[in-house]
Rosetta silent file (secondary structure, phi, psi, omega in degrees, C-alpha in Angstrom):
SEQUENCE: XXXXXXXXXXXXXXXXXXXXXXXXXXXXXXXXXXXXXXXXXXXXXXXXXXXXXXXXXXXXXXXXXXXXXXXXXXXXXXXXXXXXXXXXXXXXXXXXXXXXXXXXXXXXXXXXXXXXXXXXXXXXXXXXXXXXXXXXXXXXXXXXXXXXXXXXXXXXXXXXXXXXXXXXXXXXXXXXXXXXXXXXXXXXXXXXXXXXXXXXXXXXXXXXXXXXXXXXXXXXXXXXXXXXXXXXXXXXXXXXXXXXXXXXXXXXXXX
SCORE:     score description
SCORE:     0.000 S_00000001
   1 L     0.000  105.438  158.377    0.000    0.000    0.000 S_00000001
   2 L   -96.962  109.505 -149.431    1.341    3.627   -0.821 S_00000001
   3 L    83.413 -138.696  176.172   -0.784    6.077    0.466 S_00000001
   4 L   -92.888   -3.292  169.495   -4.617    6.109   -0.586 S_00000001
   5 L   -74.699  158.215  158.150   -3.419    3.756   -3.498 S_00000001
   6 E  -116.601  148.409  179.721   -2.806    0.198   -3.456 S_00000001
   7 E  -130.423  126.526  177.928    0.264   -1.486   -5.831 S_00000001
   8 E  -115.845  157.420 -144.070   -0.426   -5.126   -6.594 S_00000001
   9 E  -109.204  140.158  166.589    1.833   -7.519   -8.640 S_00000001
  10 L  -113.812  172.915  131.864    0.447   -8.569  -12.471 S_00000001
  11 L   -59.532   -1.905  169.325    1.849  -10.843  -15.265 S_00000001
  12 L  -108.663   10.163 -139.694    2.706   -7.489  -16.894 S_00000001
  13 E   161.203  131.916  145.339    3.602   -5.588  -14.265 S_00000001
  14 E   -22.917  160.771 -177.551    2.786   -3.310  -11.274 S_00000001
  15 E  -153.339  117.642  156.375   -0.597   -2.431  -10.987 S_00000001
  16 E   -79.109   89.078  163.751   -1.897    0.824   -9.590 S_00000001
  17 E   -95.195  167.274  179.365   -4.935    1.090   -8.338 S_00000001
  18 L   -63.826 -160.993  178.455   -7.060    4.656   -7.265 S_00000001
  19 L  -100.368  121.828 -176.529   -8.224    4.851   -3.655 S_00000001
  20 L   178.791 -175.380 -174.248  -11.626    2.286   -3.302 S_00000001
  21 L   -68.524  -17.928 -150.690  -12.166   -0.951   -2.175 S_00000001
  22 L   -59.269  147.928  142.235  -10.646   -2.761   -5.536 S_00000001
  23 L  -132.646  123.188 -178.510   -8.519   -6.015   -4.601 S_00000001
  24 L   -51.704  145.562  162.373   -7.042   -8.376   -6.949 S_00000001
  25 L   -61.446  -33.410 -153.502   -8.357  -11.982   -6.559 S_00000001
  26 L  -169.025  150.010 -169.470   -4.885  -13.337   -7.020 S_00000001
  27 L   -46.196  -50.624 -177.559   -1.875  -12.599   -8.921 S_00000001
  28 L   -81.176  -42.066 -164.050   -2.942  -13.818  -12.581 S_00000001
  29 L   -73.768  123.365 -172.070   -6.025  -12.516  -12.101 S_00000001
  30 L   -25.592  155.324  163.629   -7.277   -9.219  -14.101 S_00000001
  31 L   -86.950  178.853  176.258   -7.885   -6.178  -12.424 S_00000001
  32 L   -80.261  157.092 -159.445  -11.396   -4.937  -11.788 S_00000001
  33 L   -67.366  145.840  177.274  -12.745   -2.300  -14.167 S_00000001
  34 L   -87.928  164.099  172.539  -11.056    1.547  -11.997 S_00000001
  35 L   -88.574  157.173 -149.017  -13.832    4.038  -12.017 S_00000001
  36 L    95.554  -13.795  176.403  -14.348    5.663  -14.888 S_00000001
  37 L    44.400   28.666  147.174  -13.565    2.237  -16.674 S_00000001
  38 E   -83.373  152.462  173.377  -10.083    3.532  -18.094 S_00000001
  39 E  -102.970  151.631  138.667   -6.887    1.650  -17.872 S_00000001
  40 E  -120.121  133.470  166.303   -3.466    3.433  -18.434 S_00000001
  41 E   -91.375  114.153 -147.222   -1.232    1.969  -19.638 S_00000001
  42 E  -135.369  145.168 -157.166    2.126    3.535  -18.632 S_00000001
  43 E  -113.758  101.368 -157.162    5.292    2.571  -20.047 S_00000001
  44 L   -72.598  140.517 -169.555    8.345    3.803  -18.029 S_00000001
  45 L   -42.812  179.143  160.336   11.742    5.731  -19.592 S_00000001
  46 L   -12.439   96.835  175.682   15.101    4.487  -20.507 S_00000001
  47 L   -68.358  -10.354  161.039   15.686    1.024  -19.495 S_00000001
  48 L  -129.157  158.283   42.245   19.522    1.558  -18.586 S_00000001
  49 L  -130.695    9.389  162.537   21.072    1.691  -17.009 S_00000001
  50 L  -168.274   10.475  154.500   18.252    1.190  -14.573 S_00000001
  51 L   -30.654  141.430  166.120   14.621    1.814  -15.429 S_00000001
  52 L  -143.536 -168.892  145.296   12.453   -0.434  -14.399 S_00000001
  53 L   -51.149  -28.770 -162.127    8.347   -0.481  -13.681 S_00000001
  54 H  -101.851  -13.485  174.270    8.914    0.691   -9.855 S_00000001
  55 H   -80.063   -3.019  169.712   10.377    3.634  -11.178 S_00000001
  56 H   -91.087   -7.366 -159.185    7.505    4.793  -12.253 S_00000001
  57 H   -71.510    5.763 -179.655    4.765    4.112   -9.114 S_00000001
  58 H   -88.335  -74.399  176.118    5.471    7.554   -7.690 S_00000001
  59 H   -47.698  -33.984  177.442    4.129    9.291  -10.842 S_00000001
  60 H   -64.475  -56.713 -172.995    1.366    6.154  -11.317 S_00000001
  61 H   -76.782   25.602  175.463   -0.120    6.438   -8.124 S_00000001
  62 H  -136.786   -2.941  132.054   -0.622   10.482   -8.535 S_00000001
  63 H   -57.462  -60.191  153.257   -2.213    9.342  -11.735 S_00000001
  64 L   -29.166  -75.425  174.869   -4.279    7.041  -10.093 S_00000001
  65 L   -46.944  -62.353 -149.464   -5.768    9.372   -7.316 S_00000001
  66 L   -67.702  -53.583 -178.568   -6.123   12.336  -10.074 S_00000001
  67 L  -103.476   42.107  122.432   -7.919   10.218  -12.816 S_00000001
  68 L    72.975   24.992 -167.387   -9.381    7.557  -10.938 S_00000001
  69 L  -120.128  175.091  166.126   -8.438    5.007  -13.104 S_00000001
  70 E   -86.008  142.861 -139.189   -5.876    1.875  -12.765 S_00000001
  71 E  -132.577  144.270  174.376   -2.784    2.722  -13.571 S_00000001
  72 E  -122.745  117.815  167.045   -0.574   -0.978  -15.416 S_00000001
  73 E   -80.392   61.709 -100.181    3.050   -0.189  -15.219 S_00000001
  74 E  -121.838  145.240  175.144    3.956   -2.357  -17.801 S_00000001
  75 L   -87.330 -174.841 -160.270    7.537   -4.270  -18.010 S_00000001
  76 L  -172.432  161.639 -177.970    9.306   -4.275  -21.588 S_00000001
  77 L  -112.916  170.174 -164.176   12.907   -5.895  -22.434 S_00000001
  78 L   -84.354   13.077 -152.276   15.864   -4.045  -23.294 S_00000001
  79 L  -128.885  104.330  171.042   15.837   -4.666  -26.739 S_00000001
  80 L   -35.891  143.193  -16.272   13.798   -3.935  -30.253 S_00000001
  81 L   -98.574   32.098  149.081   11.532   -5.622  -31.326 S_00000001
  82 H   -74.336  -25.839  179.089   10.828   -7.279  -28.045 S_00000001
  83 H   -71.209  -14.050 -173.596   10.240   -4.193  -25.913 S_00000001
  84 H  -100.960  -34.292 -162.883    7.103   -3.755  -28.458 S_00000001
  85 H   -87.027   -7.040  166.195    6.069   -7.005  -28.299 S_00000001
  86 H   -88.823   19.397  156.721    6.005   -7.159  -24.420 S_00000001
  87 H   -75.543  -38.194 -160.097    4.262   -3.668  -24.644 S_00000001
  88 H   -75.017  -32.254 -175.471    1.622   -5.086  -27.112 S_00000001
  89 H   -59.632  -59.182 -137.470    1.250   -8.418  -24.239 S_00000001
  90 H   -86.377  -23.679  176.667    0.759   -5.670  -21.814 S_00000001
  91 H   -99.158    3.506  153.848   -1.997   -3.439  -23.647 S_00000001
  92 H   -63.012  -70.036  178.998   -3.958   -7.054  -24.426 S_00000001
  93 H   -49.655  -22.494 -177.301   -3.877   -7.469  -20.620 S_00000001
  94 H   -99.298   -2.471 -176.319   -5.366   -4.416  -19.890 S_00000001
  95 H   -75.343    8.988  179.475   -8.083   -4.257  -22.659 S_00000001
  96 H  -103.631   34.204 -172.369   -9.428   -7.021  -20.590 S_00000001
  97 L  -159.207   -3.946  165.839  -11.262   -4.582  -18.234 S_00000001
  98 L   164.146 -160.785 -166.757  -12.024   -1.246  -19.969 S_00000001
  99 E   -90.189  154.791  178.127  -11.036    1.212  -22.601 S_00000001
 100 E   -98.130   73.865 -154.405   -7.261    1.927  -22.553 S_00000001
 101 E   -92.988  116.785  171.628   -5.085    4.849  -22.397 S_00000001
 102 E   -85.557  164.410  179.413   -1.460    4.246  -23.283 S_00000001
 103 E  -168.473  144.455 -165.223    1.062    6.774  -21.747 S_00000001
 104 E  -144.209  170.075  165.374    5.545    7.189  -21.772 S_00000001
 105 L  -162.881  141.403 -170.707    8.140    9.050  -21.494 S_00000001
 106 E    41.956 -106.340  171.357   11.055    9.138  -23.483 S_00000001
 107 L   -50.928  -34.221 -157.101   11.698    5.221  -24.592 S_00000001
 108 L   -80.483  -31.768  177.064    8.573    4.261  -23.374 S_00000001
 109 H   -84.442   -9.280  162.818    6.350    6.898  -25.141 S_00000001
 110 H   -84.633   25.158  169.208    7.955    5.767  -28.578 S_00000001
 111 H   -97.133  -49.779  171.348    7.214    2.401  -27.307 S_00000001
 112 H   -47.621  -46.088 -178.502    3.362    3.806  -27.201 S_00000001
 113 H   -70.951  -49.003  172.986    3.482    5.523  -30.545 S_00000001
 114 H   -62.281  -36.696  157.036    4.575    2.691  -32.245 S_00000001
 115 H   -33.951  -46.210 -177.173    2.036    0.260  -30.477 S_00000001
 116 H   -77.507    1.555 -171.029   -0.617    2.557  -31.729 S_00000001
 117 H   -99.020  -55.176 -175.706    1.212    2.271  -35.450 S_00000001
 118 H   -96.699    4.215  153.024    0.930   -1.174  -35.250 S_00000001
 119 H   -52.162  -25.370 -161.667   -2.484   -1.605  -33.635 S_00000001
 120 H   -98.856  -11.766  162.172   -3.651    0.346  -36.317 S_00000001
 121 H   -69.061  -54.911 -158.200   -1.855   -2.124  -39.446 S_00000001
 122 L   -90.614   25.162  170.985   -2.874   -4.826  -37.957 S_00000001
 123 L    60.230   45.849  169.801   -6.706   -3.344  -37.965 S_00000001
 124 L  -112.715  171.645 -174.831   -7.159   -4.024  -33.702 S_00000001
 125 L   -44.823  119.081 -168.333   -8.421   -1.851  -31.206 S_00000001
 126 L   -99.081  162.858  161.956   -6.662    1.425  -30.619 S_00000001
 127 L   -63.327  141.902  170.097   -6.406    3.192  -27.484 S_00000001
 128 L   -46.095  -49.215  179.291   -8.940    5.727  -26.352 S_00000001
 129 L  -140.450  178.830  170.286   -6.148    8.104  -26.331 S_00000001
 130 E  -155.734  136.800  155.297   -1.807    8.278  -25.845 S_00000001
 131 E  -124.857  128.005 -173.828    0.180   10.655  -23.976 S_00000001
 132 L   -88.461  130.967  176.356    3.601   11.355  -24.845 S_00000001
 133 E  -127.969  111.245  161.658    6.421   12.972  -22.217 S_00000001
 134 L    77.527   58.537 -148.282    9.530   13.978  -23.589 S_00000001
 135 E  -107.206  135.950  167.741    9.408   11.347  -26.158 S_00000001
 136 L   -93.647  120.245 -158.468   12.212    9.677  -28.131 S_00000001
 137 L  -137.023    4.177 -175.267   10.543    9.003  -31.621 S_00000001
 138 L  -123.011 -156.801 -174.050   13.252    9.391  -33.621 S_00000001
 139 L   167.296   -9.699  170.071   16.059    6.729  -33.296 S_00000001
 140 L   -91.696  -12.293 -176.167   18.611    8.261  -36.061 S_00000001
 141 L    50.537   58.532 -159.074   19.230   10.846  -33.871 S_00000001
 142 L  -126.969   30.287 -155.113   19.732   13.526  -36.304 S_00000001
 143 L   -97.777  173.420 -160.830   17.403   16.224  -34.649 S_00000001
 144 H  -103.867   -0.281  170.972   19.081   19.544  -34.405 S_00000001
 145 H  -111.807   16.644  145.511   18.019   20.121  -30.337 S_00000001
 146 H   -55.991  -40.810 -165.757   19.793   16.829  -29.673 S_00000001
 147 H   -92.314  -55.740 -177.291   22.720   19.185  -30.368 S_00000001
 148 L   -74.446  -18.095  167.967   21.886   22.702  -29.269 S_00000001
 149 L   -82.139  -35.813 -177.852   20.000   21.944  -25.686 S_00000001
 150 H   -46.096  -39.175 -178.480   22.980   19.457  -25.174 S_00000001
 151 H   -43.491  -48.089 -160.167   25.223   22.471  -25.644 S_00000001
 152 H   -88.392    0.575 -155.313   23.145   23.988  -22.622 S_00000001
 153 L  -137.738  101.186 -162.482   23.271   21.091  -20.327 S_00000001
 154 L   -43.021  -48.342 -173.559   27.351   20.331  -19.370 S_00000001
 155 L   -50.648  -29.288  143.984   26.154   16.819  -17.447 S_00000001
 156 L   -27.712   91.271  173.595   24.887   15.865  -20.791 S_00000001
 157 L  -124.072  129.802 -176.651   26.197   13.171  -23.318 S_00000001
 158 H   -49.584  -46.094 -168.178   25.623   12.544  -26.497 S_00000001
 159 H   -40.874  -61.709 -179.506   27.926    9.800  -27.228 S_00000001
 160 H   -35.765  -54.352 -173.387   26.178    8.008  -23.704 S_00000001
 161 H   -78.245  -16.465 -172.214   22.856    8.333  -25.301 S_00000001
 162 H   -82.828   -6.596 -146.904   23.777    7.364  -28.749 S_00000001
 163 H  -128.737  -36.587  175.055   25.448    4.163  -27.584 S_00000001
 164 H   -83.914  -28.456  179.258   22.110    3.186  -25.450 S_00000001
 165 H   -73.484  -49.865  146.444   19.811    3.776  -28.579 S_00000001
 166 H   -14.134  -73.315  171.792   22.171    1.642  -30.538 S_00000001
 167 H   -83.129   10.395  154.465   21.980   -1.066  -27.978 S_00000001
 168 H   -83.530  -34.055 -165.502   18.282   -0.911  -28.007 S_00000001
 169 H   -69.671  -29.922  178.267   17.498   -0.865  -31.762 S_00000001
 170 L    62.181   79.348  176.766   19.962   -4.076  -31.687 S_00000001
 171 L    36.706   11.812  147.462   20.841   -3.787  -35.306 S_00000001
 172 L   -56.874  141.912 -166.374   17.323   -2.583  -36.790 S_00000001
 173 L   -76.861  168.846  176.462   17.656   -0.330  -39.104 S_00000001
 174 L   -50.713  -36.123 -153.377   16.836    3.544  -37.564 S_00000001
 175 L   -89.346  -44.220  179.092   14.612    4.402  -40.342 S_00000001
 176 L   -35.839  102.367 -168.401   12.482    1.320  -39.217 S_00000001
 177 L   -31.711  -59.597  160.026    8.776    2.937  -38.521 S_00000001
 178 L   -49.737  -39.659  174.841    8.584    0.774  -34.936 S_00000001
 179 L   -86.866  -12.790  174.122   11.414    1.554  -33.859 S_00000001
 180 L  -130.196   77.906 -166.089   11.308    5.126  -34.972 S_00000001
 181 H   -43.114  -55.842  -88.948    7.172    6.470  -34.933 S_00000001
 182 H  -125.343  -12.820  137.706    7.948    9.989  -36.069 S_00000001
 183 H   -65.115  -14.790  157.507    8.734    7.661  -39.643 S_00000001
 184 L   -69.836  158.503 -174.733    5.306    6.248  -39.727 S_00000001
 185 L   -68.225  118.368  167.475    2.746    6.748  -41.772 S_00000001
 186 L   -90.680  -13.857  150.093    0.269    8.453  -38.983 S_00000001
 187 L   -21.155  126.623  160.924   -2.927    8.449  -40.421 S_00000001
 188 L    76.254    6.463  171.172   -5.745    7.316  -38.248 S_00000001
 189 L   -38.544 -174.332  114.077   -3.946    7.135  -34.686 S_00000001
 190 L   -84.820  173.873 -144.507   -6.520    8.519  -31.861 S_00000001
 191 L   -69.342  131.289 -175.895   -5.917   11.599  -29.893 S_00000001
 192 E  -126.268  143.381 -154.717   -2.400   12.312  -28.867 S_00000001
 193 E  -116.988   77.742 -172.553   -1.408   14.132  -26.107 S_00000001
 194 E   -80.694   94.414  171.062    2.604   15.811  -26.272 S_00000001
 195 E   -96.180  145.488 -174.103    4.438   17.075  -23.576 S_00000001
 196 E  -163.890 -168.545 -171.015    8.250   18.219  -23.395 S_00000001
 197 E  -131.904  147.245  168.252    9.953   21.177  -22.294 S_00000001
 198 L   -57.174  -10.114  178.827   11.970   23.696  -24.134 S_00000001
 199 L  -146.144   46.202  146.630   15.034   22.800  -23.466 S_00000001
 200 L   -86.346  138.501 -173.383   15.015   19.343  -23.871 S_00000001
 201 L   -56.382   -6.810 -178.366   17.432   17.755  -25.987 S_00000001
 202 L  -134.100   26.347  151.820   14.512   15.539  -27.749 S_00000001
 203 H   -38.123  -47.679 -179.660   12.059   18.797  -28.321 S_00000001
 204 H   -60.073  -35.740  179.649   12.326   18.196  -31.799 S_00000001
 205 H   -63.461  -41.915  169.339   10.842   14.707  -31.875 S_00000001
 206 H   -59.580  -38.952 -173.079    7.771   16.234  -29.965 S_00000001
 207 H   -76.627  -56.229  169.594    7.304   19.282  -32.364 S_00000001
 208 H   -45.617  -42.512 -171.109    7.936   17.424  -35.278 S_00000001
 209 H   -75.843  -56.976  179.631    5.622   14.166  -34.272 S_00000001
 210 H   -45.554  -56.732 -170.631    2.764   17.227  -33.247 S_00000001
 211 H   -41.981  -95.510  175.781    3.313   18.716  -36.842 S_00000001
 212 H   -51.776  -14.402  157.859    2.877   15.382  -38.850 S_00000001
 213 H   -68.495  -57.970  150.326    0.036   14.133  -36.773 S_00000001
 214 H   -22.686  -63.890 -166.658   -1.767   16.992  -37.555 S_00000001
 215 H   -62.939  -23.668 -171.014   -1.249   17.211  -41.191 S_00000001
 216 H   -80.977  -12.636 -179.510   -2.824   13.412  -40.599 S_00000001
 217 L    73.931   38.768  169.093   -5.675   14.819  -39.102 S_00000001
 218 L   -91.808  137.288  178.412   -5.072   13.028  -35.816 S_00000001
 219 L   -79.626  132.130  177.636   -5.951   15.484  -32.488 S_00000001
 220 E  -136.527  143.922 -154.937   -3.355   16.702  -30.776 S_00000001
 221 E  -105.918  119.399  139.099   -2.785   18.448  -27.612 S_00000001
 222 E   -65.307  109.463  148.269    0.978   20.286  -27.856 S_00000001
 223 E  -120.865  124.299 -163.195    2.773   21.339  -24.680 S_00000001
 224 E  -109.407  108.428  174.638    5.838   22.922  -24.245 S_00000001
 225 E   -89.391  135.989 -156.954    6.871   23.722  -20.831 S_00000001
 226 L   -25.980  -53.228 -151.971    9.855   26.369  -19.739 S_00000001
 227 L  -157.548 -176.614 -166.820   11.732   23.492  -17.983 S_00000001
 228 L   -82.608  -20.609 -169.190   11.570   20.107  -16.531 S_00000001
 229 H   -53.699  -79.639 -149.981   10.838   21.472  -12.467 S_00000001
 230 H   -74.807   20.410  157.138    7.228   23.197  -14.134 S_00000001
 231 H  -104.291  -70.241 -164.737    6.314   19.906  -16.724 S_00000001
 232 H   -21.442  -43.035 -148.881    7.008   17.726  -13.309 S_00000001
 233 L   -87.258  -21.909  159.089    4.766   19.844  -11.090 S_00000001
 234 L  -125.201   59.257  171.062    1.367   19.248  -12.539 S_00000001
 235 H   -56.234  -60.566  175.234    1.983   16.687  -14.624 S_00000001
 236 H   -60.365  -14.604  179.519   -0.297   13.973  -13.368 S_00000001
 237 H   -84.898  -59.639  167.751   -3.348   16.636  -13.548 S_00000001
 238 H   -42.826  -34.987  175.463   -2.521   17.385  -17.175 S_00000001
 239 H   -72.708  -70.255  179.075   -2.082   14.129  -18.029 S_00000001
 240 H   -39.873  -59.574  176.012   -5.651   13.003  -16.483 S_00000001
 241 H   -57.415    5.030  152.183   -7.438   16.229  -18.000 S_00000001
 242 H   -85.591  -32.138 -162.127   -6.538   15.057  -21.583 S_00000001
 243 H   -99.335    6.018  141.555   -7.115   11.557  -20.809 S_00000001
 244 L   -49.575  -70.886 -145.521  -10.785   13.183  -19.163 S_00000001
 245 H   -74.636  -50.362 -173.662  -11.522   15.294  -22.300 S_00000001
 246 H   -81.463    5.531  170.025  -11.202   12.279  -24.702 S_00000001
 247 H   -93.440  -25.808  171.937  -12.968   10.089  -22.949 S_00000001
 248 H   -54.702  -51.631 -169.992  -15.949   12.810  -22.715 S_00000001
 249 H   -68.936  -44.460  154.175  -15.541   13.360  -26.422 S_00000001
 250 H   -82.980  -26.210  140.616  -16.200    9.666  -27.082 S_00000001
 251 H   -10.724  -78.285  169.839  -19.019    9.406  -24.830 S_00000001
 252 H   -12.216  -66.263 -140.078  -20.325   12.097  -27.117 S_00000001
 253 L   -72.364  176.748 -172.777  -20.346   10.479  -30.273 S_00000001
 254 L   -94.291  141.967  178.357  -23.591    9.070  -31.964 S_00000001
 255 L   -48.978    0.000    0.000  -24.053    5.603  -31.461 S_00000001
């Protein structure tokens, strides 16, 4: 128990629930629809040199509380194209209790954007929505505020980051749409939600990703915040009010 939350064990995963009564029967067993009947799905940063799922249960359980939903912290290997296919394992499990919201940051939200690239090939269920934070979507690493926020940040290295995207893609090529969304064809996604800061070193994937989603006619919420302190401090609200709006907006629609 942390807090008013409870974190329970999954086959995918941590599991966040809001503050209520919900208890897992048993370890294998699904969770019960959260209220509000969204899941998120939340896919945690950089796996080295030490990401895991528990690094995320501070932001998931202030997710939880805020949107009222269950929050699946889902685990992923270090490597392409296994980190998508335990992502895709991990958005199956939760579609087995309510509509779905995937949500990342950095690896993990271009592990979401591509899930929704290939949910949408292979003609299955998309997520009610995706929200991206800080997201690496680009994988050639050619963007030009890789190089000029790096400039700005001494503790920064390129090489360091270039040498873990390397040892994720595991000899895929860069250019490869899954491993790099902001090369897919984006037509027909659902509503995407971008957040980053100005003086992140992977701004460009977010501006760029906002841009061609657009032109695709997919909705998209842009936000660029000063710095990382003021995306951190209401993150979890922003993130719920988007994931809020679009579930109101399909409610809406005519049957």
């Amino acid at each position: 128990m942390t807090g008013d939350v409870r974190v329970e064990a999954s086959p995918v995963g941590p599991v966040v629930r809001p503050p209520g009564p919900a208890v897992l029967a048993g370890v294998d067993a699904p969770p019960r629809p959260p209220r509000g009947g969204v899941v998120i799905l939340y896919l945690h940063g950089d796996p080295y040199p030490s990401g895991t799922p528990e690094s995320a249960l501070g932001l998931a359980g202030r997710l939880a509380r805020r949107a009222g939903a269950t929050v699946i912290c889902a685990r992923y290997r270090h490597a392409f194209p296994d980190a998508l296919d335990d992502v895709h394992t991990g958005y199956c499990f939760s579609q087995t209790t309510g509509p779905v919201v995937v949500a990342g940051e950095r690896l993990g939200a271009g592990l979401a954007a591509a899930l929704m690239v290939r949910l949408r090939d292979a003609g299955a269920a998309p997520p009610q929505c995706a929200v991206l934070v800080s997201a690496l979507l680009d994988l050639t690493m050619q963007a030009p505020s890789l190089l000029l926020n790096a400039a700005a940040d001494p503790t920064f290295r390129i090489a360091e980051l270039r040498r873990r995207v390397a040892r994720y893609a595991a000899g895929t090529t860069p250019t490869d749409p899954l491993l790099s969304p902001l090369r897919a064809n984006l037509h027909g996604l659902p509503p995407v939600q971008l957040l980053t800061v100005g003086n992140d070193v992977l701004l460009d994937d977010s501006l760029e990703f906002a841009a061609r989603a657009a032109r695709s006619g997919v909705t998209v919420d842009l936000r660029v915040r000063p710095d990382a302190a003021s995306l951190r401090a209401g993150l979890a609200t922003t993130m719920a009010e988007f994931i809020e709006w679009t579930a109101a907006a399909r409610a809406a629609r005519p049957a």
